[in-house]
C-alpha positions as CSV (number, residue, x, y, z in Angstrom):
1,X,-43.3,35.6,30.1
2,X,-41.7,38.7,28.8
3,X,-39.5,40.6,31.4
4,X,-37.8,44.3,31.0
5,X,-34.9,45.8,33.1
6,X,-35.3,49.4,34.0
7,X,-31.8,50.5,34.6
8,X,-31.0,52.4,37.4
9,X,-28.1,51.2,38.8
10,X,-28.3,49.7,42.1
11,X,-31.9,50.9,42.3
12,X,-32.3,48.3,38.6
13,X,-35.5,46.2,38.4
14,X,-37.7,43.8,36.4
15,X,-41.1,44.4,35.0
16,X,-42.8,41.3,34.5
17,X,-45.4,40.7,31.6
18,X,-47.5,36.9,30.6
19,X,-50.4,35.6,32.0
20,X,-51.4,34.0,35.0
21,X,-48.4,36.2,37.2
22,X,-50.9,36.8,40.0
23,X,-50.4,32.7,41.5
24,X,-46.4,33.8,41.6
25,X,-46.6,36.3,43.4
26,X,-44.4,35.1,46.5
27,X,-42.0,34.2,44.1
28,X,-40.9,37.9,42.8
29,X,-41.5,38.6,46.8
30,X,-38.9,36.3,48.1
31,X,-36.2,37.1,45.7
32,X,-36.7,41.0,47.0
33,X,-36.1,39.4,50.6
34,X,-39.2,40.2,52.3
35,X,-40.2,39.1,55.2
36,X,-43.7,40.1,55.2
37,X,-46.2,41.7,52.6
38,X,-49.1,44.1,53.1
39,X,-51.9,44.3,50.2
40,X,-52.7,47.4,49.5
41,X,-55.9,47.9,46.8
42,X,-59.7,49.4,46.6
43,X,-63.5,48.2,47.2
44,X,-63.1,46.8,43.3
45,X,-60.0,45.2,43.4
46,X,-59.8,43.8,46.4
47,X,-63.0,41.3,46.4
48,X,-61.5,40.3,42.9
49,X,-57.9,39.4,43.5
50,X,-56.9,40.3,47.4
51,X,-57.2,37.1,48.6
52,X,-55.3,35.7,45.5
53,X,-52.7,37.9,45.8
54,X,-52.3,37.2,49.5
55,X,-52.5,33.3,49.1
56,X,-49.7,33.6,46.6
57,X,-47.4,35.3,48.9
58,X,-48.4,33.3,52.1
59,X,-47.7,30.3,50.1
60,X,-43.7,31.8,49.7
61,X,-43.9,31.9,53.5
62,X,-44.6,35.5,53.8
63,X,-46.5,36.8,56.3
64,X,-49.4,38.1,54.0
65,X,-52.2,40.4,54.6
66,X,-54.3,43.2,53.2
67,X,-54.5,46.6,54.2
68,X,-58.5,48.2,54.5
69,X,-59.9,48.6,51.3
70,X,-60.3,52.3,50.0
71,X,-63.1,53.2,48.0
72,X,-62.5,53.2,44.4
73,X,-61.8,56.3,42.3
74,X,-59.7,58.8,41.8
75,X,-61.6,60.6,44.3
76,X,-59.7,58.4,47.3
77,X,-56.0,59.5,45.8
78,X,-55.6,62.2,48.8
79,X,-53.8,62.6,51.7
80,X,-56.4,61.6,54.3
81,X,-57.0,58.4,52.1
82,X,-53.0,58.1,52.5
83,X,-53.0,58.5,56.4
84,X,-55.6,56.2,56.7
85,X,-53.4,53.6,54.9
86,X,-50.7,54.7,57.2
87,X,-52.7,54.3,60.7
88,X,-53.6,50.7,59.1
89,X,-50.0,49.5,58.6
90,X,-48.5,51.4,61.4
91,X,-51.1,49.4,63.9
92,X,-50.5,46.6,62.9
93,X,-50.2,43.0,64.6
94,X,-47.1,42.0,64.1
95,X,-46.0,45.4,63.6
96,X,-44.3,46.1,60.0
97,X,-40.6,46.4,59.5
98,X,-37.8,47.0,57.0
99,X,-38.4,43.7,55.5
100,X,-42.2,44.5,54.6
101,X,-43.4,44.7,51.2
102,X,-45.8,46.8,50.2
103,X,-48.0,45.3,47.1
104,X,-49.9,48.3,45.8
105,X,-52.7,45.7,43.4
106,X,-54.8,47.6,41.1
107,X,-55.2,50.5,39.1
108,X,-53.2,53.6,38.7
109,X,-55.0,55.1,42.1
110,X,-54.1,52.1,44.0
111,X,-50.6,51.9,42.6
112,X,-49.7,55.8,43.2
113,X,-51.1,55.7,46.6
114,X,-49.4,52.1,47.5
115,X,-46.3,54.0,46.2
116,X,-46.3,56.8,48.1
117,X,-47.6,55.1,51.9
118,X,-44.9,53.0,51.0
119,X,-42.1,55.8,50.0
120,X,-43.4,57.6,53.8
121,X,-43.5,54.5,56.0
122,X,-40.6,53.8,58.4
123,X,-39.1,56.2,56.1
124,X,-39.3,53.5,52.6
125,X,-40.6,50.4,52.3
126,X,-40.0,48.2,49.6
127,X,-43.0,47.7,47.0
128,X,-43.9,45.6,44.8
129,X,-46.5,46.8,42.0
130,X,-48.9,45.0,40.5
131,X,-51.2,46.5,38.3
132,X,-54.6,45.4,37.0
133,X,-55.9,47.9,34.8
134,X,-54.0,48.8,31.3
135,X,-53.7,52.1,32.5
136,X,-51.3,51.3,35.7
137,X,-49.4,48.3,33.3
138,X,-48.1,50.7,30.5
139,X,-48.0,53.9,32.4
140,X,-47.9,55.0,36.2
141,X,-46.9,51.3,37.6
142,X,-43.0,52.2,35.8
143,X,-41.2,54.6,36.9
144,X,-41.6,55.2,40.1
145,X,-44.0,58.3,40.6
146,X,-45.9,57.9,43.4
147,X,-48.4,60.4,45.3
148,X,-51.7,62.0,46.3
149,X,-54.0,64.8,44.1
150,X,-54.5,68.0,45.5
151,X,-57.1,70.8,44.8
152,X,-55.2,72.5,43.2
153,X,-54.4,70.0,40.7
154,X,-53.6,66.6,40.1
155,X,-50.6,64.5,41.3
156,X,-49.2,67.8,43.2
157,X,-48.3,65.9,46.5
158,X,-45.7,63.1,45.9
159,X,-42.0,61.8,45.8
160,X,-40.3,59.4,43.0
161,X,-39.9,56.1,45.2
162,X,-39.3,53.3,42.6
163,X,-40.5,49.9,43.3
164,X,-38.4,46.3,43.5
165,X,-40.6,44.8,40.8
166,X,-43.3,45.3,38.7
167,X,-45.3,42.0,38.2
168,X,-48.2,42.1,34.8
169,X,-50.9,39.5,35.0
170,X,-53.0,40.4,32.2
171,X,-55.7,37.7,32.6
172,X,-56.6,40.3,35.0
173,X,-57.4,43.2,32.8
174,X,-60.5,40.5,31.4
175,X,-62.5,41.8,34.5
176,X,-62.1,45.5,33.4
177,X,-65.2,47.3,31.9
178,X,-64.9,48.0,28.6
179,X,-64.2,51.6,29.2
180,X,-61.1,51.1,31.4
181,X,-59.5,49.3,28.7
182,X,-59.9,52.3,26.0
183,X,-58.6,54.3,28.6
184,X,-55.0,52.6,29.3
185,X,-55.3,52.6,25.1
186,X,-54.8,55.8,25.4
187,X,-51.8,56.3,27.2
188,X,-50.4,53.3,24.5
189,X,-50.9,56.1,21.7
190,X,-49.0,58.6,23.7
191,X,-46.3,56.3,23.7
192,X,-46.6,55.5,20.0
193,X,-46.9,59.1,19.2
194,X,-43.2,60.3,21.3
195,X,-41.5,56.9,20.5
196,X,-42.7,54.6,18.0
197,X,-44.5,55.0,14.6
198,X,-44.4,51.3,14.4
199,X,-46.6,50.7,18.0
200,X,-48.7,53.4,16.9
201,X,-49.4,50.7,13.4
202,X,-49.6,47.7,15.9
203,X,-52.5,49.6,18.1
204,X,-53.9,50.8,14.6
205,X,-54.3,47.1,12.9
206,X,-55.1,45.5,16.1
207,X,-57.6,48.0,17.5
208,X,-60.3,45.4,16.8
209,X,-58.5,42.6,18.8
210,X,-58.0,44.2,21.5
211,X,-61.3,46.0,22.3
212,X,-62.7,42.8,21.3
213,X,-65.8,41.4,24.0
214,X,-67.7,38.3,24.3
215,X,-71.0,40.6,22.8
216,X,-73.3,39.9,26.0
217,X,-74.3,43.6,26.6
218,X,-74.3,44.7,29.9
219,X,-72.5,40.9,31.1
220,X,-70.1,41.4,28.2
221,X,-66.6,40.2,29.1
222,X,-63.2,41.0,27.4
223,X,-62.1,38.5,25.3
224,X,-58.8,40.0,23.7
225,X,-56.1,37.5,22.8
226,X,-53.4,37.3,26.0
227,X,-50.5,37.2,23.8
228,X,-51.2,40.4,21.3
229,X,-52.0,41.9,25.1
230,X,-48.7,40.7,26.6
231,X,-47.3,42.2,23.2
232,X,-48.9,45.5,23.4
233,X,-47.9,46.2,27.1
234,X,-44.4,45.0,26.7
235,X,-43.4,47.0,23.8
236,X,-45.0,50.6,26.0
237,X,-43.1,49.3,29.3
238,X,-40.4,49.0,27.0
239,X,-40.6,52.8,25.7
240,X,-41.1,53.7,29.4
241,X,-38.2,52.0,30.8
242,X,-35.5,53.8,28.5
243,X,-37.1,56.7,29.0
244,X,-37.0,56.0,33.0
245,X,-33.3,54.9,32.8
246,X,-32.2,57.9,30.4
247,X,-34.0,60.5,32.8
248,X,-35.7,59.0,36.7
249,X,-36.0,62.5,38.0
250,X,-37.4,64.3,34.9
251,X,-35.0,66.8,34.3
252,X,-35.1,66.0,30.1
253,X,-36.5,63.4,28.7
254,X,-38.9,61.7,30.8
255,X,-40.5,65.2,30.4
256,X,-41.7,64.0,26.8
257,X,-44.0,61.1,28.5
258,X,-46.0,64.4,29.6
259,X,-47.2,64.6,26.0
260,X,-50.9,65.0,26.3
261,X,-50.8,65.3,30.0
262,X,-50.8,69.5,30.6
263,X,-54.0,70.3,29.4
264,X,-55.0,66.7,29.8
265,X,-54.5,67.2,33.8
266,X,-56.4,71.1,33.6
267,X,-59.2,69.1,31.9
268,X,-59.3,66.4,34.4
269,X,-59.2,69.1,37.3
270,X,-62.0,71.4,35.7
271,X,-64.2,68.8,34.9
272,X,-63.8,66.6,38.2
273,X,-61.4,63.7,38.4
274,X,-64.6,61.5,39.0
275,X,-66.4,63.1,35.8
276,X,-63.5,62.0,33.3
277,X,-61.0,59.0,33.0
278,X,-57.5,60.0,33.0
279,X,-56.8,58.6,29.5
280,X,-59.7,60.1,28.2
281,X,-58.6,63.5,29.6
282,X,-55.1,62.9,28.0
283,X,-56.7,61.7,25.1
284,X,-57.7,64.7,25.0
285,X,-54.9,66.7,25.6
286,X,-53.4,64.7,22.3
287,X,-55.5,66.7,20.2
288,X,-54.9,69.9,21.9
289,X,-51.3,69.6,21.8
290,X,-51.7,68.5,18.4
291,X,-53.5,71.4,17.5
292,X,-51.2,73.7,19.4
293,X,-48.3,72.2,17.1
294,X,-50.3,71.9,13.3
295,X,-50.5,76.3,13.8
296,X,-46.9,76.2,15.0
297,X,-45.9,74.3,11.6
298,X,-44.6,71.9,13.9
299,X,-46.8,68.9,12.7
300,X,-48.4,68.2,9.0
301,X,-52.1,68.1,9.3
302,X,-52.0,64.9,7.7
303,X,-50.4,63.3,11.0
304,X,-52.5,65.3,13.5
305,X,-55.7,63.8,11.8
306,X,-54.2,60.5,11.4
307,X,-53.6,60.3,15.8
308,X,-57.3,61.9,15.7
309,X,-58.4,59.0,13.9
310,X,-56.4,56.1,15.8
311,X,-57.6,57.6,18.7
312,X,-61.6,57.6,17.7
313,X,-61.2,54.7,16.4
314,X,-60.3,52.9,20.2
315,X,-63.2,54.7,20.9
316,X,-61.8,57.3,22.9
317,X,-62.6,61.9,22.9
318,X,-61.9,63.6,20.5
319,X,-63.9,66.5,22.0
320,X,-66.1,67.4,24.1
321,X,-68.4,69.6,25.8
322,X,-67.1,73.1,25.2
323,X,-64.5,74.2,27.9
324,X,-63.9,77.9,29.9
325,X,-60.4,78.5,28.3
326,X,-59.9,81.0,31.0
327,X,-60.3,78.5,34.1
328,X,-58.1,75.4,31.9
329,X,-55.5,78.2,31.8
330,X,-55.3,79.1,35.5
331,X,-55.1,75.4,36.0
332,X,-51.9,74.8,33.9
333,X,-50.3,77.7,36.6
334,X,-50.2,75.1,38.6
335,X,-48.9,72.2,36.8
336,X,-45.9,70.6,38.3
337,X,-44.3,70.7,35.0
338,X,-44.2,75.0,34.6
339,X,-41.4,76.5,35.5
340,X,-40.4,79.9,36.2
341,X,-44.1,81.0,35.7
342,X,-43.7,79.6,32.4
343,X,-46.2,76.8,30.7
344,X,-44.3,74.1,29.6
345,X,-46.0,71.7,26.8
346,X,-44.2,68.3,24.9
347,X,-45.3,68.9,21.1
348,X,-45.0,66.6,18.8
349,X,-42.6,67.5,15.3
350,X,-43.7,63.8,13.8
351,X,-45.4,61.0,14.5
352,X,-42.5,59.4,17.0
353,X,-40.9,62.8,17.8
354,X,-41.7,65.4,20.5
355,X,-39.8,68.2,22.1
356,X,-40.4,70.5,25.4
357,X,-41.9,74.3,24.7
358,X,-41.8,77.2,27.1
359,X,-43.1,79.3,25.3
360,X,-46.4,78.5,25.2
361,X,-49.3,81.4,25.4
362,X,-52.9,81.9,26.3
363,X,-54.0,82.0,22.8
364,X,-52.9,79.2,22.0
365,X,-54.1,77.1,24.5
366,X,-57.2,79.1,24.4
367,X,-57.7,78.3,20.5
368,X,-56.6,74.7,21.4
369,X,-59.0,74.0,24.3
370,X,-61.7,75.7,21.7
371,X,-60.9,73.2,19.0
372,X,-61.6,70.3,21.5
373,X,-64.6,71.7,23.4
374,X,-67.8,71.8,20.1
């Protein structure tokens, strides 16, 4: 097992990494101190790993059970889908109290909404997160971002409530479709890309590995190697958690983890979150922001085609059907990251370098979101 400590004082915590986590669950739970642990995960998940997850806690002594499933999607991350939760644990028989846990299981949708029912019962729960998609592992279960989407954009409705523990099993990214898996890849190059030129090597040598399937067709199963997985996730969690400690509230730093994510986001909301995964979208937003930064001087063409290729070659967008430049525009208004009316976008200077522009202008995004939408 690998374990990393995201420092934040007295708010500290571990995030777990190895296989076969899932059966140890009660474990992580009683050393938090619960008393009691709610499940909270979609139609997918649920049939899959609930009652694992549940036995594993009841078997600490918990008093374990699992909230309603929500139907899977991002199309659930809203607020009724959040007061639904709410009425569930709020009802409950025995009734919840400061010592529940809350054990948001699944993928980033599950994890964010978890978070956030968890940050607004009884004024904070405690929550445990464990994530089953490669997605919610190197990305949204760290950190503490919780929340709904709104339509006006994505992620608009939330607080930063950061959990007790993180717990990877990743024997249980095997049941993931194919898909899924390329689309947590890509939040693994944005990580790369702001951090690391040596993970962004690692993902580029082992691209094979771990995309690899048993080769059944439609029954095909993933059959990646558990330890080059372990290795992958623990060395993004890793980027994430200094990045966390340096900056939980995102007034610097944490800001360059948004790399990808600004026009990635307008896409997603354009498009339909149900039309386009979220790490396709960002993977989309690479190139964009890449492109945005080649014309600025700010990248050599050399590296913006090299992150291009990487991220083809995991199978992921490059482009796409053409865009309305106008309407991706009016979107980014209302990302949570502008400020002062301004568009704020991370560009990279070199591959493992980025910086924060407020300067950035229609044009450019317009030329940008024409480059990516042939």
């Amino acid at each position: 097992m690998k374990k990393i400590r995201v420092e934040l004082g007295s708010r500290s915590y571990d995030v777990c990494v190895g296989a076969g986590l899932l059966g140890q669950l009660g474990k992580w739970a009683s050393e938090i101190g619960a008393s009691q642990a709610v499940v909270i995960s979609d139609s997918n998940v649920a049939p899959l790993y609930g009652r694992a997850a549940t036995d594993a806690l009841a078997a600490a002594g918990l008093k374990a059970w699992q909230a309603k499933p929500f139907p899977a999607g991002e199309p659930s991350k809203t607020l009724a889908t959040a007061s639904t939760l709410l009425d569930d644990l709020l009802t409950h028989s025995p009734a919840i109290d400061r010592g529940t846990l809350v054990v948001p299981l699944g993928g980033g949708v599950a994890g964010d909404l978890g978070g956030f029912v968890a940050a607004l019962a009884l004024r904070g729960l405690r929550v445990l997160q464990c994530p089953t998609s490669l997605l919610a592992c190197v990305d949204s279960s760290v950190g503490g971002k919780t929340g709904v989407d709104h339509q006006a954009g994505k992620n608009l409705i939330g607080a930063f409530h950061q959990p007790s523990c993180v717990v990877i099993d990743v024997e249980t990214l095997r049941t993931l479709p194919l898909a899924e898996l390329r689309n947590g890849l890509g939040e693994c190059v944005k990580h790369a890309v702001i951090r690391d030129e040596s993970l962004l090597e690692f993902i580029e040598a082992g691209a094979e590995k771990l995309l690899a399937t048993d080769g059944r067709g439609d029954d095909e199963k993933l059959s990646f190697d558990a330890e080059t997985m372990a290795r992958l996730i623990a060395r993004n969690v890793a980027i994430k958690a200094a990045v966390v400690s340096a900056d939980e509230r995102e007034a610097g730093v944490r800001g360059h983890l948004n790399f990808g994510h600004t026009i990635g986001h307008a896409i997603e909301t354009f498009v339909g979150y149900d039309n386009i995964r979220h790490g396709e979208a960002v993977s989309l937003g690479m190139v964009a922001a890449n492109h945005i930064a080649k014309a600025r001087g700010l990248l050599k063409s050399s590296q913006a085609r090299r992150i291009t290729k990487i991220l083809a070659k995991l199978q992921l967008p490059t482009t796409t059907s053409p865009l309305d430049a106008e309407s991706i525009w009016q979107i980014m208004q209302h990302d949570k990251k502008a400020l002062h009316g301004k568009v704020r976008m991370v560009l990279p200077t070199d591959i493992g370098k980025v910086d924060i522009y407020d300067d950035i202008t229609q044009a450019e995004v317009a030329q940008a979101v024409e480059a990516v939408g042939k």
